[in-house]
N, C-alpha and C positions, 0 to 999 in steps of 0.2 A: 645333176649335171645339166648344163644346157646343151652342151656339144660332147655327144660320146667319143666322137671320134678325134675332139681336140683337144681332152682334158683329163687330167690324172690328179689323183688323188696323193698327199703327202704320207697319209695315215689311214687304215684301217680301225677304225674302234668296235670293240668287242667289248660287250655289256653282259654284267651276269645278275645272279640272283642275292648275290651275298660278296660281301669282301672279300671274303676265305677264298672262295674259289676266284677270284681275281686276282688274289695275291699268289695262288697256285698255279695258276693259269699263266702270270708275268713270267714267274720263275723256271717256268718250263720254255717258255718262249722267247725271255732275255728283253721282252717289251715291258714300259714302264706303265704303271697303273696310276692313269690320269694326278688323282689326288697327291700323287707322290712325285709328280715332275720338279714342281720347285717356278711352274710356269705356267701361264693363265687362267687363273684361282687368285680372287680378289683376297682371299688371305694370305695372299704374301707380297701385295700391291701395298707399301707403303706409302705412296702419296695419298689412295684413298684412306686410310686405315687411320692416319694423319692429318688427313683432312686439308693437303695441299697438294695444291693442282697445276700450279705452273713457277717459275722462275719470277714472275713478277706481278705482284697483287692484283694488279688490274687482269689479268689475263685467266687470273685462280677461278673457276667455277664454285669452290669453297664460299668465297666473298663477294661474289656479285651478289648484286640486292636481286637479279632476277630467278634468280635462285633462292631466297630466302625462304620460299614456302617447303621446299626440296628435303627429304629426309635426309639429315646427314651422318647420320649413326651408324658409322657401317664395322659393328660389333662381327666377330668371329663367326655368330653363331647365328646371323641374319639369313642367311640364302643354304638352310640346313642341307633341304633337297636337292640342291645341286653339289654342296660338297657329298652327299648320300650317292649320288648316281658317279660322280667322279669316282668317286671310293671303290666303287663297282665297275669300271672301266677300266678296258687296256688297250694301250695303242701297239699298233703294227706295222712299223715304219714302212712307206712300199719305194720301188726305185725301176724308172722306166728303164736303167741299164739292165734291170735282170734278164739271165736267158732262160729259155723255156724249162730247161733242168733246173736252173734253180728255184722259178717258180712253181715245180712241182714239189721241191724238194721243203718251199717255205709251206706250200698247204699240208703237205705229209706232216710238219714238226706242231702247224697250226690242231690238226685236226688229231694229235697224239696228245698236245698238252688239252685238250676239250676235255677227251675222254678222261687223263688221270687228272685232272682240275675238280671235276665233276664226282 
């Protein structure tokens, strides 16, 4: 953060050692594990995937000639390691309305689904 004092966070992400305990960890906590959002995770970005990039040719990154040297294969199984670490993450939605009860209330459920996740 540059400014502690004027900046919050949307999400919490919480990173394990294995899916298992991710997907145990979600379900104890009701937060989504990254890979499974349905949201920013180039596999399920159809214009890349497809290999079009804008409304109108000239504008497509696909087709400019100065891209032409640019890989454009963006196969599933390109960027393994980051779908690997997504697969192992879980987000924790945060919300500057909480009050103090509830933000004890959200570490007590964080730090109960740790231990049975684990």
């Amino acid at each position: 953060m540059r400014s502690v004092d004027d900046e919050c966070g949307a999400n919490i992400v919480f990173q394990f050692d294995s899916a298992n305990i991710a997907a145990r960890f979600a379900a104890k906590t009701g937060g989504p594990v990254v890979s499974e959002t349905g949201r920013h995770l180039y596999t399920r970005w159809a214009p890349v995937l497809e290999q079009r990039g804008a409304h109108h040719p000239a504008l497509d990154p696909f087709l400019m000639p100065a891209n032409e040297a640019c890989r454009k294969n963006y196969a599933l199984d390109v960027c393994a390691r980051s779908m690997d670490i997504a697969s192992r993450s879980v987000l924790c939605a945060m919300a500057p309305t909480r009050t103090d009860a509830e933000v004890s209330a959200l570490i007590a459920t964080l730090r109960a689904a740790a231990e049975a996740a684990a």
